[in-house]
N, C-alpha and C positions, 0 to 999 in steps of 0.2 A: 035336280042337278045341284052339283056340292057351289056350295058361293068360294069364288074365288075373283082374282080380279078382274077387272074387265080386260077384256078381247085377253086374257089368256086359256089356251087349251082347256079343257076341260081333263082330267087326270084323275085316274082311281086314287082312293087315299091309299098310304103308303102307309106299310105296316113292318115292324121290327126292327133290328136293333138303328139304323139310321136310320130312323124318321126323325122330322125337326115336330112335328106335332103330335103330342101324347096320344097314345090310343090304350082301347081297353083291348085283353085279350080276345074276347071274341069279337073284335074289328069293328066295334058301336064307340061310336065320341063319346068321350069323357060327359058326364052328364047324363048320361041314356040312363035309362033304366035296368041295365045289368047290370049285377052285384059283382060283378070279374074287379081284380085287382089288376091298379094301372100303372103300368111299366114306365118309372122314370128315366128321361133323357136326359145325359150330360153332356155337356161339349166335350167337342173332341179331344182337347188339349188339358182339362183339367188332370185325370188322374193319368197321366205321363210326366206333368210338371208334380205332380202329387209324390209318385213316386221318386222322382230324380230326385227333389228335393229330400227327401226323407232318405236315402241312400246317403248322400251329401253330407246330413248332418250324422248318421251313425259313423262313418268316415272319418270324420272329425273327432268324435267322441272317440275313436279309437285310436286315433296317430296322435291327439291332444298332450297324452302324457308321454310323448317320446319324443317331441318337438325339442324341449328346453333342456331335456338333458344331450340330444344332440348340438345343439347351438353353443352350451357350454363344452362340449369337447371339441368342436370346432377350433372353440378359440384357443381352448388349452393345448391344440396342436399348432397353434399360428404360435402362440406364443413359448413352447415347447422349439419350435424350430427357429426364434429370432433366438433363445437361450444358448443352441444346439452351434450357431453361426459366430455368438459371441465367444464361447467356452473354443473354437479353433480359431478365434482371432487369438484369444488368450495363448492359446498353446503353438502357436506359430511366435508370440513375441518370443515364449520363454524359452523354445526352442532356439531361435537367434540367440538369447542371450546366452545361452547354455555355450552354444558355438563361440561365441566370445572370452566367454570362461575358459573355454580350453585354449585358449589363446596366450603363449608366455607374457606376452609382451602388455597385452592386456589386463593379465594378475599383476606383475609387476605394476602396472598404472595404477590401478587399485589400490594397492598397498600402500603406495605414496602417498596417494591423495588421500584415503580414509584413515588409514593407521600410521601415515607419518613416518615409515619407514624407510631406510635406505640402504644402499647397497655399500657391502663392507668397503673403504676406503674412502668413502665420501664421508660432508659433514652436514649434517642436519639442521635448518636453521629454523625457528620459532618465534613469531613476529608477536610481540608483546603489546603494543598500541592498537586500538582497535579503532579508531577513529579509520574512517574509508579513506582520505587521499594521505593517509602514513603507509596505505596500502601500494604495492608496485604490482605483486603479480598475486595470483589465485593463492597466496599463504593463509593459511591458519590463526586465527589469533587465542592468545590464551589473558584473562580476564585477570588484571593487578586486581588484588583486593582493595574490597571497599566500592570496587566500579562496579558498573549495573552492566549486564549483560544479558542480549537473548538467549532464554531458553532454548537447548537442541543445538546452538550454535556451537565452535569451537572442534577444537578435535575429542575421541573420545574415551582418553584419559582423565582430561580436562571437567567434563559432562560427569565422570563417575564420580571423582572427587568430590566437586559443587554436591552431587547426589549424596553423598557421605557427608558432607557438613550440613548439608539442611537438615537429613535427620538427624544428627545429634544437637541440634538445636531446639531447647525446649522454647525459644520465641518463636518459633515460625507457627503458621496459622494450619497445618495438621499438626501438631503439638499441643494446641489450644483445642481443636476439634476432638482430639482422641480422648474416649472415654479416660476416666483415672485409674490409675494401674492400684490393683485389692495386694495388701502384704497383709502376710499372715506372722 
């Protein structure tokens, strides 16, 4: 009788692919004296994880190089589309202002204010002190010589002039910086 444990049944040995104990092919224990080659057993779960696993990693291997160029066009559509949101903020102001342009009342305003213009019969006045409380209302000032004035400030008659006497001033400091002029 085969040893097994005690007060358990007595049971033929168990032969092929689910046995838990090695056997030889012609059904003699491992040991015996037949030369048969003996059938190894795996568990049940090795070559299932064996495989998943190895599927897994070809999978990877294969979506690996399409990952990063997708993530980058990802964004370059997020950020494609925050572009897309600003460019009709843009074009909704300039569209109002376009509508404002066409507006008489509003070139006229313009004119005044930027180009100092007026309308035939009226008289034009030009505030010469620049000091803020010689100031009464939004006028223009235009700079006495000699006095120091912001840059971009003033009307812009005023602004092109200044622009005309700096360059022809060989003391100012692009005068000094420009190469020397070759006479032949």
């Amino acid at each position: 009788a085969p040893a097994g444990r005690p007060g358990a049944p007595d049971r033929p040995p168990a032969t092929g692919r689910g046995s838990s104990r090695p056997q030889s092919a012609s059904g003699t224990p491992p040991g015996g004296v037949s030369g048969a080659t003996l059938v190894r057993v795996r568990q049940p779960l090795v070559r299932p994880t064996t495989m998943l696993t190895g599927v897994v990693i070809i999978l990877v291997l294969l979506l690996a190089p399409y990952v990063r160029p997708w993530a980058v066009q990802r964004a370059q559509i997020v950020e494609g589309r925050e572009q897309v949101q600003e460019l009709q903020r843009e074009v909704e102001e300039l569209t109002a202002e376009r509508r404002r342009w066409e507006d008489p009342a509003y070139v006229r305003a313009q004119a005044r204010e930027r180009l100092h213009f007026v309308m035939p019969g009226e008289t034009g006045y030009v505030v010469l002190d620049d000091t803020p409380d010689a100031r009464t209302d939004r006028g223009s000032t235009v700079a006495l010589p000699g006095t120091a004035q912001k840059p971009g400030s003033g009307p812009w008659y005023a602004r092109v002039w200044s622009s005309v006497q700096i360059a022809g001033d060989p003391t100012t400091e692009q005068a000094r910086s420009a190469p020397p002029a070759v006479t032949r």
